[in-house]
C-alpha positions as CSV (number, residue, x, y, z in Angstrom):
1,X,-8.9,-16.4,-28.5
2,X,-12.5,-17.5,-28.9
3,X,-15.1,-15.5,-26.8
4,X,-17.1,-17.0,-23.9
5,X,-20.6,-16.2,-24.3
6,X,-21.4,-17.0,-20.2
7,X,-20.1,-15.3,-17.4
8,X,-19.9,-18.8,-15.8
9,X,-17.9,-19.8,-18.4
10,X,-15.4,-17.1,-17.6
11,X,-15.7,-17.3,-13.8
12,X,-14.6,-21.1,-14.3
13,X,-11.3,-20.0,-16.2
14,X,-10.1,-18.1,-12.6
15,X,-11.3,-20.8,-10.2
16,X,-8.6,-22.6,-9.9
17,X,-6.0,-19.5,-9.9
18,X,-3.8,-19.7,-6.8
19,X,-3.5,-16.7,-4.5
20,X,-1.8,-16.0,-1.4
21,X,-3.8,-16.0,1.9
22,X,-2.1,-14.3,4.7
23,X,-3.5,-14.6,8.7
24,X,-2.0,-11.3,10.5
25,X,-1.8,-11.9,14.0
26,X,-0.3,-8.1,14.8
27,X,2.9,-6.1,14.2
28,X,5.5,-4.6,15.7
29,X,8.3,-1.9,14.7
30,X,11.8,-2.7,16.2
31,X,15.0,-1.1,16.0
32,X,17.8,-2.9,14.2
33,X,19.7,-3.0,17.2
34,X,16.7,-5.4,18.9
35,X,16.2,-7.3,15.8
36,X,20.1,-8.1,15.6
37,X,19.4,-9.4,19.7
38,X,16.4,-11.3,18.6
39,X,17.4,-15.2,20.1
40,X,15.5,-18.5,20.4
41,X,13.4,-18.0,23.2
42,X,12.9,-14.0,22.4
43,X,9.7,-12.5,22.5
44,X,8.4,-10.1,20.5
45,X,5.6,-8.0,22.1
46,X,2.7,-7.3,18.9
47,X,0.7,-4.5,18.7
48,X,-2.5,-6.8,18.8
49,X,-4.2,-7.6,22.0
50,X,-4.8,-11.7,22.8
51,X,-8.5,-10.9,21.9
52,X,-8.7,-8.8,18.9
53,X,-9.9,-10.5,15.8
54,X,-7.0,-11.1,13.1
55,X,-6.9,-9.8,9.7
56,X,-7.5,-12.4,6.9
57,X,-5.7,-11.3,3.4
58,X,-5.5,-12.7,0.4
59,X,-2.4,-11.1,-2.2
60,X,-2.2,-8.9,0.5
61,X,-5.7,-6.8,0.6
62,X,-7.6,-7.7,3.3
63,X,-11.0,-9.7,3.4
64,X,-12.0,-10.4,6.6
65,X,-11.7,-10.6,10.4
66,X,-11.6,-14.0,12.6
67,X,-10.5,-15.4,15.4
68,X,-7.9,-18.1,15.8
69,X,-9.0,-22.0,15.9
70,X,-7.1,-24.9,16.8
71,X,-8.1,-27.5,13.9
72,X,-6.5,-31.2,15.2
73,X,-2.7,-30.2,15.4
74,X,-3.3,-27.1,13.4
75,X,-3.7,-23.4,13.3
76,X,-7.2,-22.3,11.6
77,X,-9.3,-19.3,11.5
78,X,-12.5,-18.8,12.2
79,X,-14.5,-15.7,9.7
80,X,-16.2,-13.6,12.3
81,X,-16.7,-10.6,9.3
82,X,-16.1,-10.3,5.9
83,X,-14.9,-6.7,5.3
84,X,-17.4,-4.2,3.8
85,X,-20.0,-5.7,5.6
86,X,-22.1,-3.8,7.9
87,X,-21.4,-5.3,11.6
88,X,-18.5,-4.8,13.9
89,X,-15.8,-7.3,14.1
90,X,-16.4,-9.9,16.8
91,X,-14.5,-10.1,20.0
């Protein structure tokens, strides 16, 4: 395997590697009994209040906070903090 003398070089090799990013909205724990009940129409109370930033994650390790968007006819998120940085999440 030849050696790449510039770390752009090897940066460019991982670019265009594929990982997983994950929006968590909240959680919940159920008993098996309610999940076995769960319906269409069901809801499912979350752990999360309605304005607490979500968790953005990528392979599962999370990255940042945000807030949800509507994009057209889509769900998007908005990066109010990138995590390890020094301010609060935003409301």
């Amino acid at each position: 395997m030849p050696m790449l003398s510039d770390d752009n070089n090897a940066l460019d090799l991982v670019l265009d590697v594929k990982v997983k990013v994950t929006v968590q909205l909240g959680s919940c724990q159920l008993p098996m009994r309610e999940v076995l009940a769960l319906s269409p129409g069901s809801i499912i109370q979350l752990n999360q209040h309605a304005n607490d930033p979500v968790g953005l994650y990528v392979n599962d390790k999370l990255i940042a906070y945000g807030e949800v968007v509507v994009v057209e006819d889509s769900f998007g998120i908005k990066i109010t903090e990138l995590v390890g940085s020094t301010s609060a999440p935003a409301a």
